[in-house]
C-alpha positions in Angstrom: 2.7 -44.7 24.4 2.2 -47.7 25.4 1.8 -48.9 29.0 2.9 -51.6 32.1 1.0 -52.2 35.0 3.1 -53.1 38.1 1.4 -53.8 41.1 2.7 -53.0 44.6 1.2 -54.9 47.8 0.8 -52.4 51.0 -0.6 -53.3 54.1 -3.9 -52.3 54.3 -3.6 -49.6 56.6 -0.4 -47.9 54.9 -3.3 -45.1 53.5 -4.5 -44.6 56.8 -1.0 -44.2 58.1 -0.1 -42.2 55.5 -3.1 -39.6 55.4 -3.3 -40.0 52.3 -5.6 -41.4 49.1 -4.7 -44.0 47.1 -4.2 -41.3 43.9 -2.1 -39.7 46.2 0.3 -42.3 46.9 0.3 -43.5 43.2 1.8 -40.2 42.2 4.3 -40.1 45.0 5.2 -43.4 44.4 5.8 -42.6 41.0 7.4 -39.5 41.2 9.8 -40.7 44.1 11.1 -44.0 41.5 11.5 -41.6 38.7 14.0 -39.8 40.6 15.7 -42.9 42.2 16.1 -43.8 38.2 17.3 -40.7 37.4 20.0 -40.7 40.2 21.3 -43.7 39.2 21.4 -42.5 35.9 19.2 -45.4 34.6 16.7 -42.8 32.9 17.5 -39.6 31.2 15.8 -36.2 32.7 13.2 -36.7 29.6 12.3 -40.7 30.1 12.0 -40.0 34.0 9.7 -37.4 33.5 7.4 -39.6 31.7 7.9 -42.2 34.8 6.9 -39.8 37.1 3.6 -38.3 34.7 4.9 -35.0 34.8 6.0 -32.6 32.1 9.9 -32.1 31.5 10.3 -28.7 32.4 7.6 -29.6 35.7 10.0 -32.6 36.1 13.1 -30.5 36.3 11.6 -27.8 38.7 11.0 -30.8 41.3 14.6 -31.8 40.8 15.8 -27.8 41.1 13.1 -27.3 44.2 14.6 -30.4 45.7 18.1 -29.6 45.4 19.1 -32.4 42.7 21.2 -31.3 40.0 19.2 -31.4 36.2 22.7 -32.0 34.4 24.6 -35.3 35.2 27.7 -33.2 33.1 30.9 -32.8 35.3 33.4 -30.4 34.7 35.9 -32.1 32.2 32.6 -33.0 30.1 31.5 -29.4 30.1 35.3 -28.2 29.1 35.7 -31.1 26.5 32.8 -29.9 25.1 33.7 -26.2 25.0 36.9 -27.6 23.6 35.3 -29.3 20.3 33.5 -25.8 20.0 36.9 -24.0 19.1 
């Protein structure tokens, strides 16, 4: 896979602030726009997983742990479905 750097300027003391290391921040950076994406439903589940470097299934128990639903399906998706299946 190939990949994009995108570099983010912080003020120098945003670590400090933070109480956190600069790996740290990288990962929650990356995890917290993976979900943004995902909300918006610019990513699927599987492509925002990969944003955020984690696995699908570790991906989805975030969501779950967070409260954010892993199915974007509505009701009249889920009985049109169920209605094809007939």
């Amino acid at each position: 896979m190939n990949k994009q750097i995108i570099s983010v300027d912080f003020p120098s003391d945003i670590l400090l602030t933070l109480n956190e290391s600069e790996t740290e921040l990288k990962k929650d950076i990356k995890i917290s726009l993976a979900i943004q994406l995902y909300l918006k439903q610019k990513l699927t589940i599987g492509k925002a997983a990969q944003v955020a470097g984690l696995s699908r299934l570790d991906f989805e128990t975030l969501l779950s742990e967070s409260n954010i639903p892993i199915s974007n399906l509505d009701y009249d998706d889920v009985r049109g479905d169920s209605e094809k299946l007939i």
